[in-house]
C-alpha positions as CSV (number, residue, x, y, z in Angstrom):
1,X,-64.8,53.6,152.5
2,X,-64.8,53.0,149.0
3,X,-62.1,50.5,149.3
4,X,-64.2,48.1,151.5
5,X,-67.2,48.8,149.6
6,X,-65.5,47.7,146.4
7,X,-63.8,44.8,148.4
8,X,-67.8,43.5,149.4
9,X,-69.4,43.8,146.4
10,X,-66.8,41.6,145.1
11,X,-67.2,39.1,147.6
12,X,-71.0,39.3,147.3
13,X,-71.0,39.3,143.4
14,X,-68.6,35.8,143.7
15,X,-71.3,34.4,146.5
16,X,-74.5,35.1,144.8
17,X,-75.2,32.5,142.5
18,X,-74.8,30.0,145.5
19,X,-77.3,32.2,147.0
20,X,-79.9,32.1,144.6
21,X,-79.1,28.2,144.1
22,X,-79.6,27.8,147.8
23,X,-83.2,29.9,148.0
24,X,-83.9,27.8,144.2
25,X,-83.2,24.7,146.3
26,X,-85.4,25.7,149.7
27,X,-88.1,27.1,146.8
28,X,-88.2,23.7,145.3
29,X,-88.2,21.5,148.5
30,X,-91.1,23.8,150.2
31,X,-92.1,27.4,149.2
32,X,-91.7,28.6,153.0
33,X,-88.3,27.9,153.5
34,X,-87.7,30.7,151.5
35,X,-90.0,33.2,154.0
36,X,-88.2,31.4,156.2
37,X,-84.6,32.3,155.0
38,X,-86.5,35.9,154.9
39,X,-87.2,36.4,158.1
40,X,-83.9,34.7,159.4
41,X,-81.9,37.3,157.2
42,X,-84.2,40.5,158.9
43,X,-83.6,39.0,162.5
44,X,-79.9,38.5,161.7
45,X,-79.3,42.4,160.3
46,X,-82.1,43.6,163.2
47,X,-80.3,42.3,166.0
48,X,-76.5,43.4,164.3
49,X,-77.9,47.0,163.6
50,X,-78.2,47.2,167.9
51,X,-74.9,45.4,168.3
52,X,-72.5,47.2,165.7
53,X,-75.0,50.2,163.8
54,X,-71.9,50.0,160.9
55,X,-72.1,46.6,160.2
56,X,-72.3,45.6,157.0
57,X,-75.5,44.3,156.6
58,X,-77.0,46.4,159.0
59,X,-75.9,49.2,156.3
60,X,-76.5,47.4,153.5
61,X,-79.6,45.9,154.3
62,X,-81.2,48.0,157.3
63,X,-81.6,51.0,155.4
């Protein structure tokens, strides 16, 4: 367990500042789109916490 939590933080450490220049970008072009990105992310772990309760994100983020 602490093998793959290790293993995700370093993928998620590497894709974070593409991340944050992504919601910058959506910020920039209209302040919704990052509401938007929100609520898409929610849905996403929402509907994966009733598929597979030990996703990930569900996890991660559902908690």
């Amino acid at each position: 367990k602490d093998m793959v939590r290790m293993m995700m933080n370093k993928i998620f450490q590497s894709i974070e500042t593409e991340l944050n220049s992504l919601i910058a970008l959506g910020d920039k072009i209209d302040s919704f789109n990052s509401l938007y990105m929100l609520v898409k992310m929610s849905h996403h772990v929402w509907t994966a916490e009733n598929v597979d309760p030990a996703s990930y994100l569900s996890t991660t983020l559902g908690n």
